[in-house]
C-alpha positions in Angstrom: 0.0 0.0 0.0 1.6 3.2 -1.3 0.6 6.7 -0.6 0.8 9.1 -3.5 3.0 11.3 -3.6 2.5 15.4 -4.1 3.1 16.0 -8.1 6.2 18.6 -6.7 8.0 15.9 -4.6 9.7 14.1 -7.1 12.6 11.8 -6.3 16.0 13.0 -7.9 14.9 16.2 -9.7 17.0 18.4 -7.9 16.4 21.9 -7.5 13.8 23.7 -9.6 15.1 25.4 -13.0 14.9 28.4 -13.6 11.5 31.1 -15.0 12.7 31.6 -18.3 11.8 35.6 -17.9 14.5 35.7 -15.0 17.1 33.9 -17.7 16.5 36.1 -20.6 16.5 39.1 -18.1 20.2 37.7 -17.1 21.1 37.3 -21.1 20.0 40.4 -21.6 22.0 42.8 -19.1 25.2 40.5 -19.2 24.8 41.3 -23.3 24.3 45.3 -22.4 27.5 45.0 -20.3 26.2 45.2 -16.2 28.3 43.1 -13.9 27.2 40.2 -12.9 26.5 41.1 -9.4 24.4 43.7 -10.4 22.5 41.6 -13.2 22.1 39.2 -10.1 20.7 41.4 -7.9 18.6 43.6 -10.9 17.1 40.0 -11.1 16.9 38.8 -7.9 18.5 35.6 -8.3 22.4 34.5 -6.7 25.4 35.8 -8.4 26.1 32.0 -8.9 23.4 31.6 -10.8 24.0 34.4 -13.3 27.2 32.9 -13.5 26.1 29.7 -14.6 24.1 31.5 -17.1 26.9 33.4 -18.6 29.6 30.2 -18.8 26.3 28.5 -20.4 25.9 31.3 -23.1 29.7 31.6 -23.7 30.3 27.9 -24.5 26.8 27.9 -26.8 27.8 30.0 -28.9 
């Protein structure tokens, strides 16, 4: 007999990605030039995470 589980506890997904506003807000000012700890906190997401975003962009392209 197994309870179900809530549809947001998932085993193994890790933490939640990203809105995709918030990421093409952080493309955006990293392409006009602001620093990444001000895109981060422009955003309000961790200067990690813009990070992340940035090295992600740079090896895209």
């Amino acid at each position: 007999m197994s309870a179900e589980r809530p549809s947001w506890l998932s085993l193994g997904s890790g933490r939640p990605s990203l809105p995709a506003d918030k990421r093409e807000a952080v493309e955006r000012l990293l392409a006009e030039g602001t620093s990444i700890a001000k895109t981060a906190k422009a955003v309000g997401v961790g200067v990690a995470t813009v990070h992340r975003i940035k090295q992600a962009s740079a090896t895209a392209a």
